[in-house]
PDB file of the backbone (N, CA, C, O) and the ligand in Angstrom, with CONECT records:
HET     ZN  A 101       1
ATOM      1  N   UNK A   1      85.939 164.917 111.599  1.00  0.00           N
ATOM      2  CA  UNK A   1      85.624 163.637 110.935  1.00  0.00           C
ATOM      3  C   UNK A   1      84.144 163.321 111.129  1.00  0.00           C
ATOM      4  O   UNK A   1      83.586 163.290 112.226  1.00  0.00           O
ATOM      5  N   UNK A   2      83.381 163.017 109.574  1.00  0.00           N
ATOM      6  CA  UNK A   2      82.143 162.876 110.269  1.00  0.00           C
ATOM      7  C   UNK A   2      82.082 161.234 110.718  1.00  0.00           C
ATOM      8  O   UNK A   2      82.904 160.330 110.572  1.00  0.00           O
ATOM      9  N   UNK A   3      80.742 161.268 111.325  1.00  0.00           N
ATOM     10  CA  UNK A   3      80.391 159.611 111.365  1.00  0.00           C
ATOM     11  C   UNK A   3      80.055 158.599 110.200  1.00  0.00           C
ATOM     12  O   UNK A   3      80.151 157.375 110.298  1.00  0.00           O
ATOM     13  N   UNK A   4      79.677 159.246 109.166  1.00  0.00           N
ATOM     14  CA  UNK A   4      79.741 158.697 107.661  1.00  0.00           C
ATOM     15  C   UNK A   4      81.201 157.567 107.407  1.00  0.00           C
ATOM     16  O   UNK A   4      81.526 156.389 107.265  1.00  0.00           O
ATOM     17  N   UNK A   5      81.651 158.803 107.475  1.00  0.00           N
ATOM     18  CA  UNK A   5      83.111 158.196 107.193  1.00  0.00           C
ATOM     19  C   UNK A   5      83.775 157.395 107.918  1.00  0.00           C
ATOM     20  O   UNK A   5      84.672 156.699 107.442  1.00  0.00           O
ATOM     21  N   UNK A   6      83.391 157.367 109.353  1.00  0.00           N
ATOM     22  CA  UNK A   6      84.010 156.621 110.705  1.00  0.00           C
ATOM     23  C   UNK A   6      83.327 155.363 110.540  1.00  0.00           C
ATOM     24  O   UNK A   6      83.873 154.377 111.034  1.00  0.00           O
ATOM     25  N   UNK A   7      82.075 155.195 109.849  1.00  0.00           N
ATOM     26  CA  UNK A   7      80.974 154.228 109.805  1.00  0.00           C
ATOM     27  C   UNK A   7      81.839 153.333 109.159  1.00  0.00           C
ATOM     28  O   UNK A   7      82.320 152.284 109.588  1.00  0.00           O
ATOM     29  N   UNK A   8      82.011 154.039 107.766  1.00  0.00           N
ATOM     30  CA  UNK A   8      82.343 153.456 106.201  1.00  0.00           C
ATOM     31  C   UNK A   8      83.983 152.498 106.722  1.00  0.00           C
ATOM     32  O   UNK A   8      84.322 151.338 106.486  1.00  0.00           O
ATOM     33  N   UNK A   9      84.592 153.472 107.389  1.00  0.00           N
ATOM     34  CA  UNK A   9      86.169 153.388 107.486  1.00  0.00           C
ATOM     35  C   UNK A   9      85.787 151.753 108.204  1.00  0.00           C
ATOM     36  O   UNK A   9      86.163 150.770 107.566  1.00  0.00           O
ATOM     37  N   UNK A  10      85.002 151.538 109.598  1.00  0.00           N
ATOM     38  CA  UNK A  10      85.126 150.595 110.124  1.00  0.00           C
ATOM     39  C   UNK A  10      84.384 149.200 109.034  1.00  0.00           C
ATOM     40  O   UNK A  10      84.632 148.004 109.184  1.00  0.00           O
ATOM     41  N   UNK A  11      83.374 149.854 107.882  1.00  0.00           N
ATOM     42  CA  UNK A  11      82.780 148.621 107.475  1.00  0.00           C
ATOM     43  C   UNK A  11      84.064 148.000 106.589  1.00  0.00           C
ATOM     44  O   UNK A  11      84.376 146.809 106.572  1.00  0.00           O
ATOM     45  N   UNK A  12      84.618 148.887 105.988  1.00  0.00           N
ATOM     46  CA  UNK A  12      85.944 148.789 105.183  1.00  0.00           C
ATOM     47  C   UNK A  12      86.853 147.648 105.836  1.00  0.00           C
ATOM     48  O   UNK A  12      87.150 146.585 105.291  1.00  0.00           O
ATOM     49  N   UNK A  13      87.170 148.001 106.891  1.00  0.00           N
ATOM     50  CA  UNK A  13      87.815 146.604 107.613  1.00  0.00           C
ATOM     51  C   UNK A  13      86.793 145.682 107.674  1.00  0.00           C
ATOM     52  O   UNK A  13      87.176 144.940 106.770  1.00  0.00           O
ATOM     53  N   UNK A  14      85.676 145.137 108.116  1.00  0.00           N
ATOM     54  CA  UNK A  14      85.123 144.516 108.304  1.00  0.00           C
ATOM     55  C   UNK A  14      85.278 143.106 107.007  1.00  0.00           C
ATOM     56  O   UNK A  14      85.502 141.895 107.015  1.00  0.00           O
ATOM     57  N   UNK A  15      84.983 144.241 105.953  1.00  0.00           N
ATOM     58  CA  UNK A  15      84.777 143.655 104.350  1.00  0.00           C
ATOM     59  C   UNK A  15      86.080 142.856 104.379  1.00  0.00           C
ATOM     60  O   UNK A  15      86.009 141.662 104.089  1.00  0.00           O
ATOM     61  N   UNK A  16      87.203 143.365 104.682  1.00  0.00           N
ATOM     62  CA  UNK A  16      88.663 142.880 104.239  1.00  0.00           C
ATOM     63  C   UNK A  16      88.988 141.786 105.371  1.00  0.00           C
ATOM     64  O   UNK A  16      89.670 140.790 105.132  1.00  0.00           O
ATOM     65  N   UNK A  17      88.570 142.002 106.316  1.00  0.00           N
ATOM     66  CA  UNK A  17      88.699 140.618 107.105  1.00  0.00           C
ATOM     67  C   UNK A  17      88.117 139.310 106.974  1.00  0.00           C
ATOM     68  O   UNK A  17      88.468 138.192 107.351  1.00  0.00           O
ATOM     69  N   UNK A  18      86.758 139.925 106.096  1.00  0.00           N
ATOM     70  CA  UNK A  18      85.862 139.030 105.773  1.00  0.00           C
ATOM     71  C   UNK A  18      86.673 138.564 104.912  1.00  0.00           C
ATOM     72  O   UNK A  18      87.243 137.591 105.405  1.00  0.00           O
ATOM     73  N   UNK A  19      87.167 138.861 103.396  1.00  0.00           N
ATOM     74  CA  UNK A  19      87.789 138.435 102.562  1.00  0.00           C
ATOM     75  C   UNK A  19      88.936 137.724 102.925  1.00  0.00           C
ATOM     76  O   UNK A  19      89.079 136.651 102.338  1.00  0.00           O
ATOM     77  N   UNK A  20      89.890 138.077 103.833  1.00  0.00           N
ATOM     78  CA  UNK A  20      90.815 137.276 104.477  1.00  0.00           C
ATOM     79  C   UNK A  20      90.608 135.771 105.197  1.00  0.00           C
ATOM     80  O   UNK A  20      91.467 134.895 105.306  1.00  0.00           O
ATOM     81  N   UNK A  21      89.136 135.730 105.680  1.00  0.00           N
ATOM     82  CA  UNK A  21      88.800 134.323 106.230  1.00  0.00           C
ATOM     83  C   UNK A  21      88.383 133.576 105.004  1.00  0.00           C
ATOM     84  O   UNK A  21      88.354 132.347 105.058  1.00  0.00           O
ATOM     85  N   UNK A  22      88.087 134.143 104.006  1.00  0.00           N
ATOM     86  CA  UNK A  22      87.362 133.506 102.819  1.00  0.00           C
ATOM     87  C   UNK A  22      88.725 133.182 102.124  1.00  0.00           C
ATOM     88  O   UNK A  22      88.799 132.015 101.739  1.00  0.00           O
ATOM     89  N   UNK A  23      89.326 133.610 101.991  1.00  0.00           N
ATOM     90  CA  UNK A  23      90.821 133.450 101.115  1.00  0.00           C
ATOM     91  C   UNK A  23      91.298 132.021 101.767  1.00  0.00           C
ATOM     92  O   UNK A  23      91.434 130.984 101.119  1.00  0.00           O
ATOM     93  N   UNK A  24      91.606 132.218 103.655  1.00  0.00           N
ATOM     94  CA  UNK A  24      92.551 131.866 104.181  1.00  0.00           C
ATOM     95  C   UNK A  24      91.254 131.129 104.731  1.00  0.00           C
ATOM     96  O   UNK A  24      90.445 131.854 105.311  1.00  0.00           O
ATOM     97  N   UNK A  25      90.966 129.813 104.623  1.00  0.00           N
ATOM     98  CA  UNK A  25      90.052 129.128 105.670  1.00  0.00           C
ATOM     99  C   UNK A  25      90.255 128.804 106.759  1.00  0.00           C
ATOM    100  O   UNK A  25      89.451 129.037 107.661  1.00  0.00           O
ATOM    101  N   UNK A  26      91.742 127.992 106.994  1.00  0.00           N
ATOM    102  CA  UNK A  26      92.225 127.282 108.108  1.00  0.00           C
ATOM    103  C   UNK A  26      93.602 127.626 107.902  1.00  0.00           C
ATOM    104  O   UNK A  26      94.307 127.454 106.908  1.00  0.00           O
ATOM    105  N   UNK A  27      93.895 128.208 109.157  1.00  0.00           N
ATOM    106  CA  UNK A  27      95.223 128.895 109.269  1.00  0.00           C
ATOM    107  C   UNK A  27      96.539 127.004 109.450  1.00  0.00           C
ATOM    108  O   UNK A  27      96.300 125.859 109.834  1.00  0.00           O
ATOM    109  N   UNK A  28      97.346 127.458 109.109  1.00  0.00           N
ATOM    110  CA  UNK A  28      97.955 125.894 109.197  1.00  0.00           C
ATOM    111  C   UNK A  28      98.246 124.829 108.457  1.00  0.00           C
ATOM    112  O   UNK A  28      98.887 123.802 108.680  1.00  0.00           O
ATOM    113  N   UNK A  29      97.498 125.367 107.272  1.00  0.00           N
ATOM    114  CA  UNK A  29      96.828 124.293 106.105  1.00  0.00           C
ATOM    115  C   UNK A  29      98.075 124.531 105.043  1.00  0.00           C
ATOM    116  O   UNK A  29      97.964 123.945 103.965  1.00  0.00           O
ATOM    117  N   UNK A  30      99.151 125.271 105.239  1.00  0.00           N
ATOM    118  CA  UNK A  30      99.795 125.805 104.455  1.00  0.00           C
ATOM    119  C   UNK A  30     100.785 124.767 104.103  1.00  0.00           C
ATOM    120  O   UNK A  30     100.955 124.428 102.932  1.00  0.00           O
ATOM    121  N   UNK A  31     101.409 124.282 105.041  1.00  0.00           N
ATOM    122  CA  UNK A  31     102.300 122.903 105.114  1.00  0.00           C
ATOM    123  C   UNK A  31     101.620 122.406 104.491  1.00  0.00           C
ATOM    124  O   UNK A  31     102.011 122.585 103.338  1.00  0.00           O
ATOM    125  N   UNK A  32     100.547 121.693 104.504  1.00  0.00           N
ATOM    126  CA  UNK A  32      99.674 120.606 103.444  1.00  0.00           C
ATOM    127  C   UNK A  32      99.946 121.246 101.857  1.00  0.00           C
ATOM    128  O   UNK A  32     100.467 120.663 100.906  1.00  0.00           O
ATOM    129  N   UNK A  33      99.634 122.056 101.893  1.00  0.00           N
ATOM    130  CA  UNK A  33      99.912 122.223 100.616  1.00  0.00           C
ATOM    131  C   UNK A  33     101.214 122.258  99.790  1.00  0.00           C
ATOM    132  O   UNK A  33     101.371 122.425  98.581  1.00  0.00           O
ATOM    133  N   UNK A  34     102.046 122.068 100.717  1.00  0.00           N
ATOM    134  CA  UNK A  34     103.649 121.959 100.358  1.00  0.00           C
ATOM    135  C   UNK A  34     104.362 120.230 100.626  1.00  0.00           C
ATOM    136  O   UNK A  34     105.513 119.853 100.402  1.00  0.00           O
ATOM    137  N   UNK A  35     103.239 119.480 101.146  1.00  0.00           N
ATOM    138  CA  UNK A  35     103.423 118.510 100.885  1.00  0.00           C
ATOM    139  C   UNK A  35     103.297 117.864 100.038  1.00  0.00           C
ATOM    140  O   UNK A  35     103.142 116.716 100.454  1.00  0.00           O
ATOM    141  N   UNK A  36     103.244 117.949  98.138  1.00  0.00           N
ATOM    142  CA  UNK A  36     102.719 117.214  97.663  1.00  0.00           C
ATOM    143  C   UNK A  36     103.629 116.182  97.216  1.00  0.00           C
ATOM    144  O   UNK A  36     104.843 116.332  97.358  1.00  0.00           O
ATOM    145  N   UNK A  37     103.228 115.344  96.786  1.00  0.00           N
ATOM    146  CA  UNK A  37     103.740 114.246  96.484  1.00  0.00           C
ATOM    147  C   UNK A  37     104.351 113.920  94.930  1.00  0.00           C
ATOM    148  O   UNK A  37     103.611 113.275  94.186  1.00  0.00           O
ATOM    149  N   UNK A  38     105.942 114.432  94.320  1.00  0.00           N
ATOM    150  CA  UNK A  38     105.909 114.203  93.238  1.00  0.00           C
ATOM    151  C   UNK A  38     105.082 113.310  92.405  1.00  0.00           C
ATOM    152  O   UNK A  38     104.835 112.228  92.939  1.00  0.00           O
ATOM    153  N   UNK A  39     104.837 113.403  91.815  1.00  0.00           N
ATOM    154  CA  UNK A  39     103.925 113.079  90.599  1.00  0.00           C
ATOM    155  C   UNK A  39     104.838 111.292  90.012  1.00  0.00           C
ATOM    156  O   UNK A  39     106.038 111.022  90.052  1.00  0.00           O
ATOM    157  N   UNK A  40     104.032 110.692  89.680  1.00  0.00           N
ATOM    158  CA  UNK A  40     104.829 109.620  89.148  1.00  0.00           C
ATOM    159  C   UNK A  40     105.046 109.044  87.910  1.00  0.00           C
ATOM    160  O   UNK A  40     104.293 108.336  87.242  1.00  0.00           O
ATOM    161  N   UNK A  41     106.618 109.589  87.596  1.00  0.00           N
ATOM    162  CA  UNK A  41     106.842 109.463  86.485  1.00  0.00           C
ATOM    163  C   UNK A  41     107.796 108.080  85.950  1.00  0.00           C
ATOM    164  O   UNK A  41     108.841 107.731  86.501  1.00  0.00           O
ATOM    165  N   UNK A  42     107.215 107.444  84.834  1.00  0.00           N
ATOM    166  CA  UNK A  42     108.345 106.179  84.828  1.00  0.00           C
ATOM    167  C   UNK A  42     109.338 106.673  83.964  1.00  0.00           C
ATOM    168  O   UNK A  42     109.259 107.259  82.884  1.00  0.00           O
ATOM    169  N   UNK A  43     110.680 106.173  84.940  1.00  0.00           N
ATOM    170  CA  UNK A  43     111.923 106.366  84.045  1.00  0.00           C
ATOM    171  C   UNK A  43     112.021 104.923  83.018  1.00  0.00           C
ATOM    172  O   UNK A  43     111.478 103.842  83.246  1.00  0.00           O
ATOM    173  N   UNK A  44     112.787 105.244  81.974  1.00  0.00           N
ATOM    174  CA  UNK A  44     113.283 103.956  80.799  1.00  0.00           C
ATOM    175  C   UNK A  44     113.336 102.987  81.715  1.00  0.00           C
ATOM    176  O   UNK A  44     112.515 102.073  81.640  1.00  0.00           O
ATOM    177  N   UNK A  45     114.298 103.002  82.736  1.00  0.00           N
ATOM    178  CA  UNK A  45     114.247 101.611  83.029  1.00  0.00           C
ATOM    179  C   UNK A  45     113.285 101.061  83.939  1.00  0.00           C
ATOM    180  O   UNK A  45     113.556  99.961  84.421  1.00  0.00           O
ATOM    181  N   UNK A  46     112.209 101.621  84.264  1.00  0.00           N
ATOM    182  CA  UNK A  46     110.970 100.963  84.610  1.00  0.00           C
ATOM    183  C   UNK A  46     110.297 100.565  83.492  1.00  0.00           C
ATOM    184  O   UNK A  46     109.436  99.752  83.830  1.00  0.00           O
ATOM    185  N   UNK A  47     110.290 100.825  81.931  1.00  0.00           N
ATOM    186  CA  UNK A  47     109.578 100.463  81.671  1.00  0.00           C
ATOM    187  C   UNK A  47     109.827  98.444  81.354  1.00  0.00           C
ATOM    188  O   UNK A  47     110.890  97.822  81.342  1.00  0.00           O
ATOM    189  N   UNK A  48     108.921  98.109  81.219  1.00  0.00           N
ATOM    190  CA  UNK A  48     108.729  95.976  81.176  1.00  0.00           C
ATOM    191  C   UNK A  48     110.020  96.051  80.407  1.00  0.00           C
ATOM    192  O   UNK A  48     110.271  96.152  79.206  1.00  0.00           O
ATOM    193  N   UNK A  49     111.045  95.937  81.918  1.00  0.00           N
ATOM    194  CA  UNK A  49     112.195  95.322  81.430  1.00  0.00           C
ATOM    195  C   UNK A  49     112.239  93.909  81.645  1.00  0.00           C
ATOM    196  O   UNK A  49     112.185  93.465  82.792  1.00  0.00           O
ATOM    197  N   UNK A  50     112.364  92.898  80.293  1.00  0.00           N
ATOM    198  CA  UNK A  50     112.483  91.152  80.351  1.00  0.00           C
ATOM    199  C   UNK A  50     113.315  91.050  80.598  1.00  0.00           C
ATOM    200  O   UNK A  50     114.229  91.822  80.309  1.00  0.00           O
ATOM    201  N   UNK A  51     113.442  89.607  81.539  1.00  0.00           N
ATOM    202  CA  UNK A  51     114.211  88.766  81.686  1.00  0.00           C
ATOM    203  C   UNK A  51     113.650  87.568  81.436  1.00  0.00           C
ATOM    204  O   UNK A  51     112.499  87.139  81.354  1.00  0.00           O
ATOM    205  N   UNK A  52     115.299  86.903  81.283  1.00  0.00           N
ATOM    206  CA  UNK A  52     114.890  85.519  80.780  1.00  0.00           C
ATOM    207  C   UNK A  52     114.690  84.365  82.067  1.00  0.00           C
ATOM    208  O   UNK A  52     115.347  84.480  83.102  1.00  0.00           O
ATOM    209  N   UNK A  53     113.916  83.491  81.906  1.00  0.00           N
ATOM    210  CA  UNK A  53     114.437  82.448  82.926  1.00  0.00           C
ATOM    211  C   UNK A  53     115.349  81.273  82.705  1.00  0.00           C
ATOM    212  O   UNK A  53     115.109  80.639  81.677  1.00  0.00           O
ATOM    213  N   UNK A  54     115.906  81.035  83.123  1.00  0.00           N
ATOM    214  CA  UNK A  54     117.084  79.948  82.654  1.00  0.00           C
ATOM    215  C   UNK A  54     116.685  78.777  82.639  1.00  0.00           C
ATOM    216  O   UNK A  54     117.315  77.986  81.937  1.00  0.00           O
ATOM    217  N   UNK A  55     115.591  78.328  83.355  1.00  0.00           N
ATOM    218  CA  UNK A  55     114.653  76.763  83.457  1.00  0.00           C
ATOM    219  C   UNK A  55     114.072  76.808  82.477  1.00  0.00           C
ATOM    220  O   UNK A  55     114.563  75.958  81.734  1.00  0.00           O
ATOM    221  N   UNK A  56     112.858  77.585  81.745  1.00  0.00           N
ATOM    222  CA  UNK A  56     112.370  77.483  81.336  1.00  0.00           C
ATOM    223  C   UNK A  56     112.508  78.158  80.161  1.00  0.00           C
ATOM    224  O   UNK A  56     111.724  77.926  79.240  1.00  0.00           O
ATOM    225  N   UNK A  57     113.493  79.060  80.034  1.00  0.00           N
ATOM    226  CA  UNK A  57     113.464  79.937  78.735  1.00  0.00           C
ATOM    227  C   UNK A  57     112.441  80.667  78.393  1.00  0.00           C
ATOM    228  O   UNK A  57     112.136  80.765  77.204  1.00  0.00           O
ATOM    229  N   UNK A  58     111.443  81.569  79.784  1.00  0.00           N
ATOM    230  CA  UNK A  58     110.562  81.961  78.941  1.00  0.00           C
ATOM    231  C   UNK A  58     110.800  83.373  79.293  1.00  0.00           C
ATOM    232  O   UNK A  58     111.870  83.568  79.870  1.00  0.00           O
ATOM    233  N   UNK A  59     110.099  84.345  79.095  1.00  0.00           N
ATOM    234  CA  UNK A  59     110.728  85.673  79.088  1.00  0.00           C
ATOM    235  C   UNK A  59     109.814  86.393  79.748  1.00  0.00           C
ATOM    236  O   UNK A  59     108.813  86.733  79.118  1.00  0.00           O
ATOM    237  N   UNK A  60     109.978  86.861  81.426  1.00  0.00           N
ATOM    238  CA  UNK A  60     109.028  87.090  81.817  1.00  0.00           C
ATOM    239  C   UNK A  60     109.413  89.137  82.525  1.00  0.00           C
ATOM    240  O   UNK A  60     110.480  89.519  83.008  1.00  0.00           O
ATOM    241  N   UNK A  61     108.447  89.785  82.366  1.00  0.00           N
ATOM    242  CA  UNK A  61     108.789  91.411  83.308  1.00  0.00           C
ATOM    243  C   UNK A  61     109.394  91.366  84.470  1.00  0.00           C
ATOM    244  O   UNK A  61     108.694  91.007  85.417  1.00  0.00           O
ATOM    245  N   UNK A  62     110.806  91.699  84.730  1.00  0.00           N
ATOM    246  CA  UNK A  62     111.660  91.671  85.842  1.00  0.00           C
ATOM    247  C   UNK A  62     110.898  92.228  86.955  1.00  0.00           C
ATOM    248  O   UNK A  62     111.113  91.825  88.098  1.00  0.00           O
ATOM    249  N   UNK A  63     110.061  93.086  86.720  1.00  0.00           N
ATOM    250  CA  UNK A  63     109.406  93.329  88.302  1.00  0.00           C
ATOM    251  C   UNK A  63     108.459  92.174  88.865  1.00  0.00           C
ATOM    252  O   UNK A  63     108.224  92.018  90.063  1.00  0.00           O
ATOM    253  N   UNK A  64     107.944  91.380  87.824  1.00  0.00           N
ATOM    254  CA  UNK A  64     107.204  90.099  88.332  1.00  0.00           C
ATOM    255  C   UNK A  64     107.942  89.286  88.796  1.00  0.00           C
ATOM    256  O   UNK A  64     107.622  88.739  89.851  1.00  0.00           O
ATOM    257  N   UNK A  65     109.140  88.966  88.157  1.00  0.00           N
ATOM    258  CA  UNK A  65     109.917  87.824  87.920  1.00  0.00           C
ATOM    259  C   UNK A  65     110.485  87.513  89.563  1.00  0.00           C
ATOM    260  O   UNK A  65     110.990  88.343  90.319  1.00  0.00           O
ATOM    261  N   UNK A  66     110.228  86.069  89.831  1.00  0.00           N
ATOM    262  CA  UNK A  66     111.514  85.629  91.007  1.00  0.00           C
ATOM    263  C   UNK A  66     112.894  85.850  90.836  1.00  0.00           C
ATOM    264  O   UNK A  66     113.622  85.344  89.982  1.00  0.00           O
ATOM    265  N   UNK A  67     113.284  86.910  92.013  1.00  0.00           N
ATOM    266  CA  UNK A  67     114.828  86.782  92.053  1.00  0.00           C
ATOM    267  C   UNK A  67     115.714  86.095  92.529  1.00  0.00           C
ATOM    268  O   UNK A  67     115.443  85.687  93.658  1.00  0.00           O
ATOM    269  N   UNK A  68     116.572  85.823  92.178  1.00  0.00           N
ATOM    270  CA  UNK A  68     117.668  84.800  92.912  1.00  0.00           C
ATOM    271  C   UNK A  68     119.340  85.280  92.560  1.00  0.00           C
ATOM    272  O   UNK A  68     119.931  85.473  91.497  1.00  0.00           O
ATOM    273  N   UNK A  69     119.706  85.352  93.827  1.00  0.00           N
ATOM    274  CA  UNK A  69     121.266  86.137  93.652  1.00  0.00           C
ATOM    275  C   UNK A  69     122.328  84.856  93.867  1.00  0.00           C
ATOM    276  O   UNK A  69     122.451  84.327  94.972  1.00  0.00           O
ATOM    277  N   UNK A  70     122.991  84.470  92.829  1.00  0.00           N
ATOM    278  CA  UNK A  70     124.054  83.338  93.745  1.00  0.00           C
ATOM    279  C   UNK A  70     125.080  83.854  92.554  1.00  0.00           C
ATOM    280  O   UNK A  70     124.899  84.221  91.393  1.00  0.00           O
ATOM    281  N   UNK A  71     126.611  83.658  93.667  1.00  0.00           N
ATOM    282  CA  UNK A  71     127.784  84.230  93.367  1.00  0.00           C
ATOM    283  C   UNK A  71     127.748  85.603  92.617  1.00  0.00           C
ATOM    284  O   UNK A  71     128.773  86.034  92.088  1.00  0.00           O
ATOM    285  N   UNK A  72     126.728  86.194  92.579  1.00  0.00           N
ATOM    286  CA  UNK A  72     127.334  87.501  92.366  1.00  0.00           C
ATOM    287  C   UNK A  72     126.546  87.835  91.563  1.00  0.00           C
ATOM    288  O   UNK A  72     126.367  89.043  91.408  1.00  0.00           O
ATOM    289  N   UNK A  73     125.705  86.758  90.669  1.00  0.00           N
ATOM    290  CA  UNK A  73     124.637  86.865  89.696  1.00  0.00           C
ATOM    291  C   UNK A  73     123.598  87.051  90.183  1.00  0.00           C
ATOM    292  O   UNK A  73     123.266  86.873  91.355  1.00  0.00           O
ATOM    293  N   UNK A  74     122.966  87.445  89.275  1.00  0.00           N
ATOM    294  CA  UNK A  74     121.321  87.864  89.443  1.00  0.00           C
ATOM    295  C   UNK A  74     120.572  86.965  88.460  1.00  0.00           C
ATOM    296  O   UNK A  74     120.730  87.210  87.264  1.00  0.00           O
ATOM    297  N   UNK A  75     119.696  85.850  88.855  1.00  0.00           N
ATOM    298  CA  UNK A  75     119.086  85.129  87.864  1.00  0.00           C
ATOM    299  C   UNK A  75     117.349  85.139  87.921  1.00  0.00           C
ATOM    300  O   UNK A  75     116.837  84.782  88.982  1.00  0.00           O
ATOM    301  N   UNK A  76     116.767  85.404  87.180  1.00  0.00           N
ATOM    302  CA  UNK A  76     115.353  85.176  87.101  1.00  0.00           C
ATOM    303  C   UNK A  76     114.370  84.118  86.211  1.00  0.00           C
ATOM    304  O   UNK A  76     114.442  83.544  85.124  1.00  0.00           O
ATOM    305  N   UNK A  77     113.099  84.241  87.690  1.00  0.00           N
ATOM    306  CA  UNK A  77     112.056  82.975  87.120  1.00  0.00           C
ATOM    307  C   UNK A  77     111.186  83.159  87.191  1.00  0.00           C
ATOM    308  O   UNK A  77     110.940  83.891  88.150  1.00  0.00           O
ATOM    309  N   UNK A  78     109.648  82.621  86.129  1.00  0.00           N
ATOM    310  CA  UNK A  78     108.959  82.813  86.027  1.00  0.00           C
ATOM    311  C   UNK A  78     107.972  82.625  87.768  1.00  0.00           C
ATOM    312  O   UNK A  78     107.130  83.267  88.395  1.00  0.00           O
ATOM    313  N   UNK A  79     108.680  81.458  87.910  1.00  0.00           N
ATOM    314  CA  UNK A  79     108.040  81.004  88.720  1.00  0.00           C
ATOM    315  C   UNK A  79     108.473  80.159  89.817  1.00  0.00           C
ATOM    316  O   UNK A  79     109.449  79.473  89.514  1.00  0.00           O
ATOM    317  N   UNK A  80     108.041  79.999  91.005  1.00  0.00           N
ATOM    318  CA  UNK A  80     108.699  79.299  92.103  1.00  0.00           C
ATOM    319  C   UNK A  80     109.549  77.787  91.898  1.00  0.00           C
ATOM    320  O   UNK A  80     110.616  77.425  92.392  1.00  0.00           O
ATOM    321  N   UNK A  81     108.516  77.004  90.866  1.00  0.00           N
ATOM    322  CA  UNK A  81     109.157  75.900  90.407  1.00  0.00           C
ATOM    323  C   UNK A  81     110.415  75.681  89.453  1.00  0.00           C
ATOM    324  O   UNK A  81     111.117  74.736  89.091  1.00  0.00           O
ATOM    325  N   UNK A  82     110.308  77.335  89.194  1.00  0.00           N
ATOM    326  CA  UNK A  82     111.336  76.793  88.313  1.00  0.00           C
ATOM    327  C   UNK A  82     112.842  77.785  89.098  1.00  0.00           C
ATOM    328  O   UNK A  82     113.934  78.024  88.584  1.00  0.00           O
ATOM    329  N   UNK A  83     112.534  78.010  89.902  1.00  0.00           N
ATOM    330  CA  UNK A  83     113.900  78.476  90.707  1.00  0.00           C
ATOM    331  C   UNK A  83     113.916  77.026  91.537  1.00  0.00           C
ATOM    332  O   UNK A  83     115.041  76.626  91.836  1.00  0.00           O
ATOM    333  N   UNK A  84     112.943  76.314  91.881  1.00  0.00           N
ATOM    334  CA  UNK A  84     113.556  75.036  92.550  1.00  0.00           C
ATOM    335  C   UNK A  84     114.262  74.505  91.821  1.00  0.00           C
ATOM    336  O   UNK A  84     115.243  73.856  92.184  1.00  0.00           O
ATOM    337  N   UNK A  85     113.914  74.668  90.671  1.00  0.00           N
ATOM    338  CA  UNK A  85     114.615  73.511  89.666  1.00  0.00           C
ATOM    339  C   UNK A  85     115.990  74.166  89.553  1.00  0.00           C
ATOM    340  O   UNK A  85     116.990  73.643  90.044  1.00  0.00           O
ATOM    341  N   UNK A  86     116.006  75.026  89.062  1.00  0.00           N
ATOM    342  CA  UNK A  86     117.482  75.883  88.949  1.00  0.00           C
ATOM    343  C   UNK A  86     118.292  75.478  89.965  1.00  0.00           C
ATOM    344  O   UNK A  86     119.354  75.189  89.414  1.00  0.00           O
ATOM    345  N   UNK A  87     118.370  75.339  90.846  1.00  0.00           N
ATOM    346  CA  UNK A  87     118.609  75.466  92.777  1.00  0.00           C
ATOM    347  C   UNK A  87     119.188  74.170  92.465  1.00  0.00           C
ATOM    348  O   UNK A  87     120.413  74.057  92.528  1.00  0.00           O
ATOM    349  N   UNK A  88     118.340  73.002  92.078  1.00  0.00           N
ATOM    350  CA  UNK A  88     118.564  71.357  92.057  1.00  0.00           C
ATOM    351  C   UNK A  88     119.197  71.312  91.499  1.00  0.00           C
ATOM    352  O   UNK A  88     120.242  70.976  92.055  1.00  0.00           O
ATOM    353  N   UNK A  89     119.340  71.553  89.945  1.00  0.00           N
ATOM    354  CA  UNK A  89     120.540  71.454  89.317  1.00  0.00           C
ATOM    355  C   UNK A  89     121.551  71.815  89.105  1.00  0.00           C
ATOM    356  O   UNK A  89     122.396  71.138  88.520  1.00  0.00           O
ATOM    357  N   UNK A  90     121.764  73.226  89.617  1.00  0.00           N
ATOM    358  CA  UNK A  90     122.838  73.957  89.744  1.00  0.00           C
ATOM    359  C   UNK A  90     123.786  73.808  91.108  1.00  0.00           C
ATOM    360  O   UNK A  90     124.964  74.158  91.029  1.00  0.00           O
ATOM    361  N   UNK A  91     123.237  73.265  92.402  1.00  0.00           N
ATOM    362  CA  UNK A  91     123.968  72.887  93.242  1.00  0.00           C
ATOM    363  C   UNK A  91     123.104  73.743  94.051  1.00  0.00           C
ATOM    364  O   UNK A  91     123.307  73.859  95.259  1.00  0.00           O
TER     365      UNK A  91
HETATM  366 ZN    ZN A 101     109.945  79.238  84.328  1.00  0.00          ZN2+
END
């Protein structure tokens, strides 16, 4: 075997290890990359589903809207005053 070749053989690894740290920066990092975070997609019923308010009759996006659960119902309001009011008159 000459030394040519013994030279070459060892730069040969050298090169490929090199390429391996360049590929692979930080050993560990691999989990991170398998963490990602589905993507966010809106289903139909996210999109501005209205409700009505019963005080006021006005028609406001259920994710804004005040909730209020009594007997079993689900009622919504625009707004704080007008679930007081609901509250007062309804018992
Ligand atoms: Zn209202």
């Amino acid at each position: 075997m000459s030394l040519i070749r013994f030279a070459l053989f060892f730069f040969l690894v050298y090169v490929f290890f090199k390429l391996l740290k360049r590929l692979f920066p930080k050993q560990g990092s691999e989990s991170r990359q398998q963490t990602k975070k589905p993507s966010f997609t809106p289903g139909p019923r996210q999109v501005n589903e209205m409700v009505q308010d019963p005080v006021c009759k006005v028609y406001v996006p259920k994710k804004e809207a005040l909730r209020l659960d009594k007997a079993g119902k689900s009622y919504y309001f625009c707004c704080r005053s007008c679930l007081d009011k609901f509250q007062e008159t309804k018992g």
